[in-house]
Each structure stands twice: as structure tokens, then as C-alpha cells.
DRENDO-1510 file (C-alpha; in Angstrom, 1 decimal, always signed):
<recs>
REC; n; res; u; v; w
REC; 1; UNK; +12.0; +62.7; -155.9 .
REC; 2; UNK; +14.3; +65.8; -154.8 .
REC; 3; UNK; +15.0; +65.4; -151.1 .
REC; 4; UNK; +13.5; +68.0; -148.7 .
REC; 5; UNK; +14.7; +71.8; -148.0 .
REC; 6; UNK; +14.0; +74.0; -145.1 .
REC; 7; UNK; +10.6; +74.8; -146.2 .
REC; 8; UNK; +9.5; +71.2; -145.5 .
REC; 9; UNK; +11.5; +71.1; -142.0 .
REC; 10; UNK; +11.5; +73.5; -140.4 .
REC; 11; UNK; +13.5; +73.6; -136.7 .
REC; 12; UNK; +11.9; +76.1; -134.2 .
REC; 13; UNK; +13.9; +77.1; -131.5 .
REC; 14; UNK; +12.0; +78.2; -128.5 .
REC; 15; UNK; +13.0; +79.6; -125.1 .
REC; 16; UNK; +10.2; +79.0; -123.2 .
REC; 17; UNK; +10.0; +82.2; -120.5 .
REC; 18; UNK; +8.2; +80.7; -117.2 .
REC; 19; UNK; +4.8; +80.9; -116.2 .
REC; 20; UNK; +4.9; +82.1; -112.7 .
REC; 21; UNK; +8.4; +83.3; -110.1 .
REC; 22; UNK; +6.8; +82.0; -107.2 .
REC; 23; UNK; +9.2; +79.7; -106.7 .
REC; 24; UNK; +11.8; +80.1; -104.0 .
REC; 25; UNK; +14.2; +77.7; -104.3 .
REC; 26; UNK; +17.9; +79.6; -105.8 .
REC; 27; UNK; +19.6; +78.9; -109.7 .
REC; 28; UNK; +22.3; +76.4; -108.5 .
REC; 29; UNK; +25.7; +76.8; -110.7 .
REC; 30; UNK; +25.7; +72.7; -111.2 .
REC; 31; UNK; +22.5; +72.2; -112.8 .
REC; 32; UNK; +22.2; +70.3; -115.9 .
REC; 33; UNK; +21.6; +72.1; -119.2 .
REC; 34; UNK; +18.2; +70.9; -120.1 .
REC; 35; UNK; +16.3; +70.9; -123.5 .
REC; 36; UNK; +13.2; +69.1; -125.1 .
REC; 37; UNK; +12.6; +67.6; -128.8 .
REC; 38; UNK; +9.6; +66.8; -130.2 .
REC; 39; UNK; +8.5; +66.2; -133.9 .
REC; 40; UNK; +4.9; +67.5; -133.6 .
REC; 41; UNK; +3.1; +70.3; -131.9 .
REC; 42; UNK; +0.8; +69.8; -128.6 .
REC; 43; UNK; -0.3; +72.6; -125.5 .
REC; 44; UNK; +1.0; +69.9; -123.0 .
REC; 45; UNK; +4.5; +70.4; -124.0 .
REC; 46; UNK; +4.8; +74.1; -124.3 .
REC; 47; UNK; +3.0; +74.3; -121.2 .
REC; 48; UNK; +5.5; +71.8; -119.4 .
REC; 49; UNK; +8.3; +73.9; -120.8 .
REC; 50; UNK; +7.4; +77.2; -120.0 .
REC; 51; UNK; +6.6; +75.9; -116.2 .
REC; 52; UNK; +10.2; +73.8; -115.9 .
REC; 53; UNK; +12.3; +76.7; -117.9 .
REC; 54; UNK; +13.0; +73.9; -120.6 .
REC; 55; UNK; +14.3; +75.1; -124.1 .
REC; 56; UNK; +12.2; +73.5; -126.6 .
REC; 57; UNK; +13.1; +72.6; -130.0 .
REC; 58; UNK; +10.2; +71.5; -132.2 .
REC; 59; UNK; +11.4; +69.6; -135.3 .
REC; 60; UNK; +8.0; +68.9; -137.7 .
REC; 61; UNK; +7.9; +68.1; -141.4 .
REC; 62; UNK; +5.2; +67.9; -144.1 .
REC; 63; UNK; +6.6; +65.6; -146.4 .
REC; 64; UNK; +5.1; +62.4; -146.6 .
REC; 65; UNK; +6.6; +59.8; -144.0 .
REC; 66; UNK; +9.6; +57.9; -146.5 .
REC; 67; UNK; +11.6; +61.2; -146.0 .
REC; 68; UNK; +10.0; +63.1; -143.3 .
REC; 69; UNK; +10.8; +60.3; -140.9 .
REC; 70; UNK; +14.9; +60.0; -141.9 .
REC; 71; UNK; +15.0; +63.7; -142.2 .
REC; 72; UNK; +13.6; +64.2; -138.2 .
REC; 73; UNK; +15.8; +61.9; -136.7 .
REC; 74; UNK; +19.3; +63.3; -138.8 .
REC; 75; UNK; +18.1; +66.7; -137.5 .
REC; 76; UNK; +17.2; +65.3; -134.2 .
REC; 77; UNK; +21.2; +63.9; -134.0 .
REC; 78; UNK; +22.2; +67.1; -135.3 .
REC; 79; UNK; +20.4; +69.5; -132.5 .
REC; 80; UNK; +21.7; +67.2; -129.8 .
REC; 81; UNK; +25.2; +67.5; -131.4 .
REC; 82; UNK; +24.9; +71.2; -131.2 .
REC; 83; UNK; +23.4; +71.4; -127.6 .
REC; 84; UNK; +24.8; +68.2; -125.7 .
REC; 85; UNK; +21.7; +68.3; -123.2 .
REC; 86; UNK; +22.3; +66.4; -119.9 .
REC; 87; UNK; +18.6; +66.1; -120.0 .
REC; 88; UNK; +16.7; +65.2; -123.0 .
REC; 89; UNK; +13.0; +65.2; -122.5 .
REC; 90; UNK; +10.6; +64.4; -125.3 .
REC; 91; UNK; +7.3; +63.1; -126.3 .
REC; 92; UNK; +6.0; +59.9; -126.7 .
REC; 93; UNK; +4.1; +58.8; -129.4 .
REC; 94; UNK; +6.2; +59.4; -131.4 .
REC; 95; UNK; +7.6; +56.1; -131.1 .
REC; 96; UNK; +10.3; +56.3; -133.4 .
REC; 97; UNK; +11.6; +59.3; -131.4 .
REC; 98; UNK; +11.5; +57.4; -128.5 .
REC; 99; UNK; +13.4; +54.9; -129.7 .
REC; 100; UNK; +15.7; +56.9; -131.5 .
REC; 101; UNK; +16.4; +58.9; -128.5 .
REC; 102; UNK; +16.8; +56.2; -126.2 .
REC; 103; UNK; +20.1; +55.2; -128.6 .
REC; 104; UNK; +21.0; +58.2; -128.8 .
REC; 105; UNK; +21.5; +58.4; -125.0 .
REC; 106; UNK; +24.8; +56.1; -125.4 .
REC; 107; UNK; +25.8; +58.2; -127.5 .
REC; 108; UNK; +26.0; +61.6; -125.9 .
REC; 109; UNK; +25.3; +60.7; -122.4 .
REC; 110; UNK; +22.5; +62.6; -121.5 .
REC; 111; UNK; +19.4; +61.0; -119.7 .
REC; 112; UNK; +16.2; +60.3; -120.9 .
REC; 113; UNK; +12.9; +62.5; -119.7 .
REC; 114; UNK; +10.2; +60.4; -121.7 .
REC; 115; UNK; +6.6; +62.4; -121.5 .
REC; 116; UNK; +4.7; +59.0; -122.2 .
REC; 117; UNK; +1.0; +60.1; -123.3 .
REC; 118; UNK; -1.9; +57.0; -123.3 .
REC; 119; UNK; -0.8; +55.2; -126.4 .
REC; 120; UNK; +2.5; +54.8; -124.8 .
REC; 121; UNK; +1.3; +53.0; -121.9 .
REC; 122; UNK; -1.8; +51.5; -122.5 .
REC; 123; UNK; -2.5; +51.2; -126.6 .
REC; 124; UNK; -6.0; +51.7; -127.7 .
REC; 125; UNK; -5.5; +52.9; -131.2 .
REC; 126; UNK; -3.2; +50.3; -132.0 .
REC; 127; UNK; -2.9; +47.6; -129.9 .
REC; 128; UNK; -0.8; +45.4; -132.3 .
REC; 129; UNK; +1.8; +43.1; -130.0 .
REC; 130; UNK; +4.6; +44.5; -132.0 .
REC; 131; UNK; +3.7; +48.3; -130.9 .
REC; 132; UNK; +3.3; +47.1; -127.3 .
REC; 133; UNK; +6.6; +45.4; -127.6 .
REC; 134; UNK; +8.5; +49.2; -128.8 .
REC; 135; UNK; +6.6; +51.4; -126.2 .
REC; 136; UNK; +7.8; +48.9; -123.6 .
REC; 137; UNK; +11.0; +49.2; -124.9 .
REC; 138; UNK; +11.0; +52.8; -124.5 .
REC; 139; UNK; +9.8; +53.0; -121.3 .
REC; 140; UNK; +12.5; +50.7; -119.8 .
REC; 141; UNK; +15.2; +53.2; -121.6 .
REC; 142; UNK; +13.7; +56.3; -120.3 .
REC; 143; UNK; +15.4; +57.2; -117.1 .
REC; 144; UNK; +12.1; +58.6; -116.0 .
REC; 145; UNK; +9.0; +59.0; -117.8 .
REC; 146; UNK; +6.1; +61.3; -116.8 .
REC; 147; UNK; +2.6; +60.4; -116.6 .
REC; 148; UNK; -0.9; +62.1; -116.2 .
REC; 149; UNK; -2.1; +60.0; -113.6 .
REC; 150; UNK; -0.9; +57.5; -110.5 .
REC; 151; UNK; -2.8; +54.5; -112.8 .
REC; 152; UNK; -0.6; +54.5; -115.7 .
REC; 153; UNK; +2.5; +55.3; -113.3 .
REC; 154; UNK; +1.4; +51.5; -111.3 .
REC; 155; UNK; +1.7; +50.3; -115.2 .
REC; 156; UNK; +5.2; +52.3; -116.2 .
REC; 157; UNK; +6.9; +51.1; -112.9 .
REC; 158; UNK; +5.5; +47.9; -113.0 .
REC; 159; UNK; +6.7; +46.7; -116.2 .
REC; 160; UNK; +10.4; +48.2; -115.8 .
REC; 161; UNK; +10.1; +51.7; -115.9 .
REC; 162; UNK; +10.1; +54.6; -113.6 .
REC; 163; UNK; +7.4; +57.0; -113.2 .
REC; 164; UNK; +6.1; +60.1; -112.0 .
REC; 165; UNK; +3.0; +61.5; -112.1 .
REC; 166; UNK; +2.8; +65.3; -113.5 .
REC; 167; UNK; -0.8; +66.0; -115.0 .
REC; 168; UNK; -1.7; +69.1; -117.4 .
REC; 169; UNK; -1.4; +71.6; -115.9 .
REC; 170; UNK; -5.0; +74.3; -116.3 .
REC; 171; UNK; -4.1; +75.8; -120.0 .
REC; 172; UNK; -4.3; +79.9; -119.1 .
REC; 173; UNK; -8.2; +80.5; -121.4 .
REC; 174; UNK; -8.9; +84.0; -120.4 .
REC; 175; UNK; -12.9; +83.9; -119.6 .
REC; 176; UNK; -13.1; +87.6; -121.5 .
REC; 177; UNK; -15.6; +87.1; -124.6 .
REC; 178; UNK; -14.8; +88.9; -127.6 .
REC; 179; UNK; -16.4; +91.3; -128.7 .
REC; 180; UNK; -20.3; +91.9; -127.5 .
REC; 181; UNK; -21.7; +89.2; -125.4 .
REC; 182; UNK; -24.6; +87.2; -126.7 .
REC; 183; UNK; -27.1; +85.8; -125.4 .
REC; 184; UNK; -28.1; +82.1; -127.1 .
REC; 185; UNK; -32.0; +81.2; -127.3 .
REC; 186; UNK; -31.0; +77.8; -126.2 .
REC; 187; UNK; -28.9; +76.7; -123.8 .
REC; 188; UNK; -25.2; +76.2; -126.0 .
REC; 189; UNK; -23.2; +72.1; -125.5 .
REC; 190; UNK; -19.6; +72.0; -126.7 .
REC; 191; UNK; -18.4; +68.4; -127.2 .
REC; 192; UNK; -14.6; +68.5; -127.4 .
REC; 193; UNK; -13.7; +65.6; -130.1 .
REC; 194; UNK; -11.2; +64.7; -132.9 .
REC; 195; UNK; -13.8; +61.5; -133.9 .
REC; 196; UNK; -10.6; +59.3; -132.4 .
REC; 197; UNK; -11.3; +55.4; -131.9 .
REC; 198; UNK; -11.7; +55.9; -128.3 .
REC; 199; UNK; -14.6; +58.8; -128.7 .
REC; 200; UNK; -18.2; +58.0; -128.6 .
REC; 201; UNK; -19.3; +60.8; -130.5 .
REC; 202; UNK; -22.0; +58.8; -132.2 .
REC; 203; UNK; -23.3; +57.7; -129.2 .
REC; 204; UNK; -23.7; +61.7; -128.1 .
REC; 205; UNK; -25.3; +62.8; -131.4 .
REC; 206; UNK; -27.9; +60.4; -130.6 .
REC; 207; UNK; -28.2; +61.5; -127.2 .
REC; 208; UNK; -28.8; +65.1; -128.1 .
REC; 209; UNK; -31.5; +63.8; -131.1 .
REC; 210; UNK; -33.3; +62.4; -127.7 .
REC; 211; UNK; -33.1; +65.5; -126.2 .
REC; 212; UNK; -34.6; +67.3; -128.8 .
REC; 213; UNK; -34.4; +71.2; -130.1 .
REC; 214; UNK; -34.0; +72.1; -126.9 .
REC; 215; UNK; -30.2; +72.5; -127.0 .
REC; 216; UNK; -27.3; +73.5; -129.4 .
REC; 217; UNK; -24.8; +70.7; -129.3 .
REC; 218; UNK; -21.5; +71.9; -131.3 .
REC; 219; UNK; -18.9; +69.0; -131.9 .
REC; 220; UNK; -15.5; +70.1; -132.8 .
REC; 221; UNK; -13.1; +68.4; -134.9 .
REC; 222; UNK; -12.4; +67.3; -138.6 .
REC; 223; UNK; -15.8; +66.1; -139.4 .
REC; 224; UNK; -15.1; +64.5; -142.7 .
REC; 225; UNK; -14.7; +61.3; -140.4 .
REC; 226; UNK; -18.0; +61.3; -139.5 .
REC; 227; UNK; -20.4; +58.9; -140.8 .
REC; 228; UNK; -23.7; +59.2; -139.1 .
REC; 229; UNK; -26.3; +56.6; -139.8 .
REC; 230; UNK; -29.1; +59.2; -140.1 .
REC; 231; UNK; -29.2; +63.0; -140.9 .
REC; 232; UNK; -27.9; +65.0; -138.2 .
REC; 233; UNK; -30.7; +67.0; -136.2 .
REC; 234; UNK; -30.9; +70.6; -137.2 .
REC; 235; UNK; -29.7; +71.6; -133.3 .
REC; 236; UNK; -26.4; +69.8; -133.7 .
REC; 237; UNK; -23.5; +72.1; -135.5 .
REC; 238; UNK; -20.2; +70.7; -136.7 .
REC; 239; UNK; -17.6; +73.1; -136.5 .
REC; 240; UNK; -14.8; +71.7; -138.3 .
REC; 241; UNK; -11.1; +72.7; -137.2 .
REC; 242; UNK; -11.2; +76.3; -136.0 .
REC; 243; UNK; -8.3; +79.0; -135.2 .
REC; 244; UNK; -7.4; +78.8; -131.3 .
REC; 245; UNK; -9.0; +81.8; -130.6 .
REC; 246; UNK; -12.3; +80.7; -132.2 .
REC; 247; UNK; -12.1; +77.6; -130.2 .
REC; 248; UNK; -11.6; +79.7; -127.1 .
REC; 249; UNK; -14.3; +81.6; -127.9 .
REC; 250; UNK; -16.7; +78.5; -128.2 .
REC; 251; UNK; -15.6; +77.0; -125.0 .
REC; 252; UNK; -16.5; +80.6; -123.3 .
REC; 253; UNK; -20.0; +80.8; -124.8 .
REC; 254; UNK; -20.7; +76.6; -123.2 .
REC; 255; UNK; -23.1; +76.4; -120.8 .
REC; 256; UNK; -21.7; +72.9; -120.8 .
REC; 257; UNK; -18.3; +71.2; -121.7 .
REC; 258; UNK; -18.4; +67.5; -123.0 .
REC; 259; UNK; -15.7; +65.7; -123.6 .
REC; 260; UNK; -15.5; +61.1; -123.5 .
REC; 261; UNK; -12.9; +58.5; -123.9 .
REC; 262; UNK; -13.7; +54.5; -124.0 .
REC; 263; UNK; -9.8; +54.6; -122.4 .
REC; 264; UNK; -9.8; +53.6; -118.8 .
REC; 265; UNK; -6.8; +56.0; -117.5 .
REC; 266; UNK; -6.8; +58.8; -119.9 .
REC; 267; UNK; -7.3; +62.4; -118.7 .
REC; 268; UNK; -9.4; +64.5; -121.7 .
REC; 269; UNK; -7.7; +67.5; -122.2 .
REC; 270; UNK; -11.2; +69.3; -122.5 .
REC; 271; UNK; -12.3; +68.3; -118.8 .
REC; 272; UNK; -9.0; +70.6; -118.3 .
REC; 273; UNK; -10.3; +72.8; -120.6 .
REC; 274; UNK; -13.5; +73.0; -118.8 .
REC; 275; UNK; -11.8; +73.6; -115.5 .
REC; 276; UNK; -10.2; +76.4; -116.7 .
REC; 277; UNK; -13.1; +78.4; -117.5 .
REC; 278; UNK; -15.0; +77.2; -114.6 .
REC; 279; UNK; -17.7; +75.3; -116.9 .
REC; 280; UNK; -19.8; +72.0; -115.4 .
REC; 281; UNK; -18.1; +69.4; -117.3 .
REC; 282; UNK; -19.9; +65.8; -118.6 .
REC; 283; UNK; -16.9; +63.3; -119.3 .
REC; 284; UNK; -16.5; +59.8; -118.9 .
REC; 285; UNK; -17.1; +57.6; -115.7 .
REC; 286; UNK; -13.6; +55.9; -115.4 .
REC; 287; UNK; -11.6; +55.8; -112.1 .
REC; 288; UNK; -9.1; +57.9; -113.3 .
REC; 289; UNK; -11.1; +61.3; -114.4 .
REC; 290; UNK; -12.8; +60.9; -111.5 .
REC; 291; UNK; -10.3; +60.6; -109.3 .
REC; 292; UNK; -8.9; +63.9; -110.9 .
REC; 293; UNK; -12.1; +65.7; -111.8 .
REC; 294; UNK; -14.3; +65.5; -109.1 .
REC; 295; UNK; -16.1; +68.7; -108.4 .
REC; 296; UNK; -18.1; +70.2; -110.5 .
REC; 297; UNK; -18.3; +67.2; -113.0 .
REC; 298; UNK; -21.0; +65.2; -114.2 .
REC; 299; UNK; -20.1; +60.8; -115.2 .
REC; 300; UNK; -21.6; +59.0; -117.8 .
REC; 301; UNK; -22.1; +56.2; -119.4 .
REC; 302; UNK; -21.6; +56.5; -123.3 .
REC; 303; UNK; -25.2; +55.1; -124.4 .
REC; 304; UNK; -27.3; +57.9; -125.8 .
REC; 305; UNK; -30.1; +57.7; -123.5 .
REC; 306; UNK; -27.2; +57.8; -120.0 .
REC; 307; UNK; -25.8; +61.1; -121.9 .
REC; 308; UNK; -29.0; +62.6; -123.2 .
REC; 309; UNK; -29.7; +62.3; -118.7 .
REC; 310; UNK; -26.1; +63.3; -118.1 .
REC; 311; UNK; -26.2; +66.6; -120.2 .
REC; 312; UNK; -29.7; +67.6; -118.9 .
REC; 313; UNK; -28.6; +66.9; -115.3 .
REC; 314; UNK; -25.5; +68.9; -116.0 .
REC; 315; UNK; -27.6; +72.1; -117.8 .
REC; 316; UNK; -30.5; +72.0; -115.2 .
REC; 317; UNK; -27.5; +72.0; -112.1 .
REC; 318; UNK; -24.8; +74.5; -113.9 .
REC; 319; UNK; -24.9; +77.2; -111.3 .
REC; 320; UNK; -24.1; +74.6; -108.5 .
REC; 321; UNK; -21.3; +72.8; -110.8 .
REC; 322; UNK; -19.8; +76.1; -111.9 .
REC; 323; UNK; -19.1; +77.1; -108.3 .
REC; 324; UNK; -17.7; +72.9; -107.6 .
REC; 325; UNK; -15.7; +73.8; -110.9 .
REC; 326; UNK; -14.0; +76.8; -109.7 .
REC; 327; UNK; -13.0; +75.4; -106.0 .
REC; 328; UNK; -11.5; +72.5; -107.9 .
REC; 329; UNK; -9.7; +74.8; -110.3 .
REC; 330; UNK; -7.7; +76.5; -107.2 .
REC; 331; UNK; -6.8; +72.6; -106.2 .
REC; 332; UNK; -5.6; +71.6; -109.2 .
REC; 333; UNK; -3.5; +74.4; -109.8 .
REC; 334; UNK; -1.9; +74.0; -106.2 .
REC; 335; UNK; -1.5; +70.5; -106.5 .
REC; 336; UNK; +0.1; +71.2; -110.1 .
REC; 337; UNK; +2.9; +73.4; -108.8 .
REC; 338; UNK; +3.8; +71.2; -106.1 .
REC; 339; UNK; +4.2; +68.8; -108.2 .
REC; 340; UNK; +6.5; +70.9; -110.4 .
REC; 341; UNK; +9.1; +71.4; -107.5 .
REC; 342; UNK; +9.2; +68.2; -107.1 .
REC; 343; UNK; +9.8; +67.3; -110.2 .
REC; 344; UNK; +12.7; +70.0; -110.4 .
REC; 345; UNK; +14.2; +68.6; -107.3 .
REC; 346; UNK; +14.5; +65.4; -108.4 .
REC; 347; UNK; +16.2; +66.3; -112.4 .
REC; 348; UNK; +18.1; +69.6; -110.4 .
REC; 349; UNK; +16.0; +72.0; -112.8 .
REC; 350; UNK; +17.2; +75.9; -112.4 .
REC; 351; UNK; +14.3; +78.1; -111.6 .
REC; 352; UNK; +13.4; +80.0; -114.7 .
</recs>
């Protein structure tokens, strides 16, 4: 097997312009050059870098995992070479990054900004002792990892690490449909999945089946991992993986926004979605999205017949939780950027 050439890696280079100037604090000569690697794509850390003024470099691979996996970290080496970061964030999952750049640290002396997402703090995908054993390990080199959520920061700090707490911030989804508006005979549900472990997307199939033809449920995602245990009602739509601007698109045209997690202190990335374009929102009743998420938002339990009431409640009161949405929407956002400077103060980030 020939080894792989730049059309299998491919090393984007990114200088992430910022999202706002509102900032007033002045570029300081002293601060640290700053950069962020990650080996797969995702909105929270494009957004995080355009906000902080980080220079991302986004190392991903196609070939299967025997070489992609040796390949990422020699190229990872080789961009820190090159740059010599005093601060190195990156994501985690991926573990072996996380690993790999917590060695890495003695040997170029930078420190360690680990963006721990769920399965880095609290497994539910795999749970094996062995994985909890490496994410632990990871979280004890990072000299400070950011979480979504005060919850899994009590978890990070209490087992060795140091946390702070920097949500999503509210993705920028203009609310300008394309072309012609339309007007749907029935009242239009988007359920934001990816059929993950932690989804009950069964469970809401079901609970739209209850509700009848009175609705259009449309479940997002790579459907192929659906099994269903009876044909799917005509009302219910699976729309496969769709371009971004299809997706946006479908979230604009929801008179509701659903999106569930069976994991305790996880923070959907829909419900952010839904925030953004001032749409009532049915998620999960766990502490932690309602603690975040609490205008404009309707809990549930994940049995069909508490959904089926949940999605009704949340179509028959839209008006009301639309309005709720958009006060919490300036909140957030407020909250978000103070959080920012903070965070800047602390790592002695330049404005960008």
C-alpha cells in the first residue's frame, strides 16, 4: 500500500478574521502567539477562533485510520515546528490528539488549551475504563480546558484538571428565506439528529405516529442507521445529509426545533440553533439545558407519548415561546462575550 500524498491530507491554514471590534481592551506587544489544531471539522471551533483571533490549522485525512492516524500526528509535529505557538488549543475527542499534544508540550513548551466536548468528560459512547482512563489523562495535562457548562467544569476540576466554562456561542443563521416564502399546509417539526447512542429518535417517530397527519416531522441526519420497527408514517420525512445552506433553510421554515440527548450535561447544538433563529425549541429535561435554555423552551421526557404532549404544547404556544426565544437570544449573546474577555484575560489573547 503506497503511503498517502497531499490529496489524502490536506493542511488548511486559516486566519480566522473576528466576529465583532467591540472590544476595548488594546493589542499588548507581549502576547503569546496563539494557534489551534484540530484533525476534523466542527462550527464550535471556527466560531471559537474567529471570536478569540486564533489561527486555525485544520489537519483531516481520508485514508483509512492505519495511516491517517501516523500521518496527522507527523504533520501535527511538523506545524508546531513551523509556528512554535505559546498556546496550543485543540479539540478533544480526538483523543489521540489530545494525547499527542499533551507530549508534545515538553517538547516545545507551549501550554495546553484543551476544548474538551462531552465524550471527554463524561463518556457515553464509549464508556470502556480504558478510554476514561486517556481522557483523564488529558485533562490533567491540559493547562486549561474549556467546557460548555459549570457541570462538567465541577467534573474537570475535580478530578485534576482546570476548567472554564465557554458555551457555543449563537452560530450567525440569517432568518432571510430563500427564495419565495411558502406557506406549509401543516405546521413543519425539524428534529436535529445524527441517530447517535445518546438520541431518542425512535422514541420521537413514535411520538409524532401518535400525533397523527397533523404535522410534518423532518429528521435530519444519515438515515441508513435507522432501523424502525414499523414503516415510517407518511408525515415523517428523512432528509439525509444536506448542504449547509439547505439545512439553514429547513431550520428557517420550523415552526418547531427538536433536538434530545440521554446525556445529563450536554448542551445540543440545535437548541443553539434554535435560539438563533428565535424558534420555540423541545429538548431534553436535564439540569444542564435547562439551566442554559430556559426561555422559550419546552422539556421532555423521551417516551413517545411525553413528546407527542411536548411538541403539541410547543406548536399550540409558538407565538409566546418565539418572543421567550428571542429575549434569551440577547442574554446569551451578552453572557457569551463576557465570557470571551475573560477568557482573553486570563491566556493574554490580542484583540483581533
Amino acid at each position: 500500500m503506497s503511503g498517502p500524498g497531499l490529496a489524502d491530507v490536506e493542511l488548511n491554514r486559516k486566519a480566522q478574521p473576528a466576529l465583532d471590534r467591540t472590544s476595548t481592551r488594546q493589542r499588548t506587544e507581549d502576547a503569546p502567539k496563539a494557534i489551534w489544531v484540530t484533525w476534523e471539522r466542527h462550527r464550535r471551533t471556527h466560531e471559537l477562533c474567529r471570536s478569540l483571533g486564533v489561527e486555525l490549522f485544520e489537519l483531516t485525512s481520508s485514508s483509512s485510520a492505519i495511516i491517517r492516524y501516523p500521518y496527522l500526528m507527523f504533520e501535527t509535529f511538523l506545524c508546531l515546528a513551523r509556528q512554535r505557538p505559546a498556546l496550543l488549543f485543540i479539540q478533544c475527542p480526538s483523543v489521540l490528539l489530545g494525547l499527542w499534544a499533551g507530549f508534545l508540550k515538553y517538547v516545545f513548551g507551549y501550554q495546553l488549551i484543551a476544548d474538551l466536548h462531552n465524550e471527554a468528560i463524561e463518556p457515553f459512547n464509549c464508556s470502556a475504563p480504558w478510554y476514561r482512563a486517556l481522557v483523564g489523562q488529558i485533562r490533567r495535562m491540559a493547562d486549561l480546558s474549556l467546557v460548555s457548562n459549570d457541570f462538567l467544569k465541577a467534573v474537570v476540576d475535580g478530578t485534576g484538571g482546570r476548567a472554564f466554562v465557554l458555551p457555543d456561542t449563537i452560530p450567525a443563521i440569517s432568518s432571510a428565506r430563500d427564495g419565495a416564502a411558502v406557506t406549509a399546509a401543516r405546521p413543519q417539526v425539524v428534529f436535529v439528529c445524527t441517530y447517535a447512542p445518546d438520541e431518542p429518535y425512535l422514541e420521537v417517530i413514535e411520538a409524532v405516529r401518535l400525533m397523527g397527519p397533523s404535522l410534518t416531522l423532518h429528521v435530519t441526519g444519515d438515515h441508513r442507521r435507522l432501523k424502525p420497527a414499523a414503516p415510517l408514517p407518511s408525515h415523517v420525512h428523512l432528509t439525509g445529509y444536506v448542504s449547509e445552506p439547505e439545512y439553514q433553510q429547513l431550520l428557517r421554515e420550523a415552526d418547531v426545533i427538536v433536538d434530545l440527548t440521554r446525556m445529563e450535561n450536554c448542551l445540543v447544538c440545535g437548541a443553539y440553533e434554535a435560539v438563533a433563529l428565535e424558534k420555540p425549541l423541545v429538548t431534553s429535561d436535564t439540569r444542564a439545558l435547562r439551566n442554559h435554555f430556559r426561555l422559550g423552551t419546552v422539556y421532555s421526557g423521551h417516551d413517545p407519548q411525553s413528546l407527542a404532549e411536548s411538541i403539541a404544547y410547543a406548536l399550540t404556544h409558538k407565538d409566546a415561546l418565539a418572543a421567550e426565544m428571542k429575549t434569551l437570544k440577547r442574554e446569551l449573546i451578552d453572557q457569551w462575550a463576557h465570557q470571551r474577555e475573560a477568557l482573553r484575560d486570563i491566556l493574554n489573547l490580542e484583540v483581533p
